[in-house]
C-alpha positions, 0 to 999 in steps of 0.5 A: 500500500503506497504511503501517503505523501500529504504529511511530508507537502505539509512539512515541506511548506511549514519549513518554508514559511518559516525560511521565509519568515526568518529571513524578512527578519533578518532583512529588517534587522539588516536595514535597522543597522544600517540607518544613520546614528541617531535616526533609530533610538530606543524609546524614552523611559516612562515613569522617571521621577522628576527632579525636585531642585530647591534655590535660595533667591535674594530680591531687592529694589532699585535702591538695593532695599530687600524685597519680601512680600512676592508669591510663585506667581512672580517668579520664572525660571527657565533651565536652556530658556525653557520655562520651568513651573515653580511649585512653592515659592517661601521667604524664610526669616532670621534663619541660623547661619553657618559662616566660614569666613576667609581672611586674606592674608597674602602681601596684597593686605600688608598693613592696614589692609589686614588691620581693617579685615580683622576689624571687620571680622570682630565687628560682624561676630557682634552682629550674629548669634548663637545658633548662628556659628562660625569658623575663620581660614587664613589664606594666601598660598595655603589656607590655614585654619584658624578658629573651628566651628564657634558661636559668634560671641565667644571669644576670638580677639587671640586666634586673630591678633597678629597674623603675618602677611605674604605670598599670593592669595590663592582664593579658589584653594581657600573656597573649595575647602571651605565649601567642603567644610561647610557639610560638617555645618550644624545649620542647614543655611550655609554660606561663605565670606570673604574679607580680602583684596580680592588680587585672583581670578577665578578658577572654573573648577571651583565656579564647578564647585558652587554648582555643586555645594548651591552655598552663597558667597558673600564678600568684602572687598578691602580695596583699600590695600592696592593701588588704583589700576589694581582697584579699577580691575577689582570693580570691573565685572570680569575682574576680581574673583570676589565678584566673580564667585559671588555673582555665580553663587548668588551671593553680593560683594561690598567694596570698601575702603575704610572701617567708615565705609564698612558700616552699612555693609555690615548691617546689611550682610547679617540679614543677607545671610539670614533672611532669603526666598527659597523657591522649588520646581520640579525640572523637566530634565529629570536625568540624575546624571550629575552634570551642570545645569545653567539656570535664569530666575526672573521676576515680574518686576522691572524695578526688582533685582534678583540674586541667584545660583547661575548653575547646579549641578543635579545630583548622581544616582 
């Protein structure tokens, strides 16, 4: 009896289809590899969290008064000039700082440029508090630690009487380790102060730096300790580290000259450390990737200044 040869035509043709199956896949993952870079991407993944950023903001008038009675809807912020939506905006009041102050004692504060930081320093530790704290770096080529975390009235006449002067300031040094001393803080509001010439330009791994750290740096310029031309680069916008660091960091500078001078800084500079606007968006680039990011904070008034961070750095996974 002959064998029945339908079984083996319907073996036949299921090979084939999937020979011919195989091989239209095999055709469009061919062509898939040969697009050009960029034309075939993975989709992107669904369900990141959004990048919660937080930034302290100062805002005063055209007279430099401090402004505080502002709600979210005056604010914009823009990440790459894209607009982001600002979901709370506070203004917090007499918060506790914690200070470093950095005091210049390179050749450029010889005499009575060094006689009149320390003046400065012994009249602004009056105008703070316990919880506030402080502690004080000398630096020029090195940073030297003079005074640990202490309260402000606690005494500090010995540890800063007599200090020597000379060598080159080397500010960026002197910040980086501040800043890195700031996470042993006991407050959360931190911030930096500077009491110097101000003779350095800023270095751009410590610009990475206040990315990083989001503190404030303030400044008070001794412009008293150098010669004209060198005070004409000091105020100058691309001049003095001083200014340099406290623009990106949102912080403000006060040039003087005298102990005369100094007075209305230094009733201004307490309530700039202790008394600011924080406001909190949700970024619509949510990558933790660790890179930097520009930033521009504006506000629903002509007549308003605003003081911000210029850059932040997001944080890693």
């Amino acid at each position: 009896m002959p064998e029945n040869p339908e079984p083996n035509r319907i073996g036949n043709h299921s090979k084939s289809g999937r020979r011919v199956r195989l091989s239209i896949k095999w055709v469009l993952l061919c062509s898939l590899l040969l697009l050009p870079d960029g034309l075939f991407k993975a989709p992107a993944r669904s369900g990141q969290k959004p990048l919660p950023v937080s930034l302290h903001v100062a805002v005063t008038d055209r007279n430099g008064k401090p402004v505080e009675n502002l709600q979210a809807a005056d604010f914009e912020v823009f990440e790459k000039k894209k607009l982001q939506r600002v979901a709370r905006v506070r203004f917090e009041r007499n918060v506790p700082v914690s200070l470093g102050v950095l005091v210049d004692v390179s050749r450029s504060m010889e005499g009575d440029g060094i006689r009149l930081a320390l003046k400065l320093l012994k009249r602004l530790a009056t105008r703070l508090e316990s919880p506030d704290e402080l502690f004080v770096n000398a630096f020029s080529g090195e940073s030297q630690e003079l005074l640990d975390y202490m309260a402000p009235e606690d005494y500090l006449e010995e540890a800063v009487e007599n200090l020597s002067t000379g060598g080159r300031p080397h500010m960026g040094q002197a910040l980086d380790l501040a800043l890195i001393k700031l996470r042993d803080a006991s407050n959360t509001n931190r911030a930096v102060l500077f009491i110097s010439a101000g003779r350095d330009i800023a270095g751009p791994a410590t610009l990475d730096h206040i990315a990083r750290h989001r503190h404030p740096v303030y400044a008070l310029g001794i412009v008293g300790a150098v010669s004209f031309r060198t005070r004409i680069k000091i105020l100058n916008v691309k001049g003095s580290a001083l200014k340099v660091y406290a623009d990106h960091s949102g912080g403000s500078v006060f040039f003087v000259e005298t102990e005369e001078e100094a007075a209305g800084p230094l009733e201004m500079l307490p309530y700039q450390l202790k008394n600011r606007f924080v406001l909190e968006y949700f970024s619509t680039q949510p990558e933790r990737d660790g890179k930097s990011r520009k930033i521009r904070i504006a506000v629903n008034h002509s007549q308003y200044q605003v003081r911000h961070l210029k850059r932040y750095e997001a944080p890693r996974r």
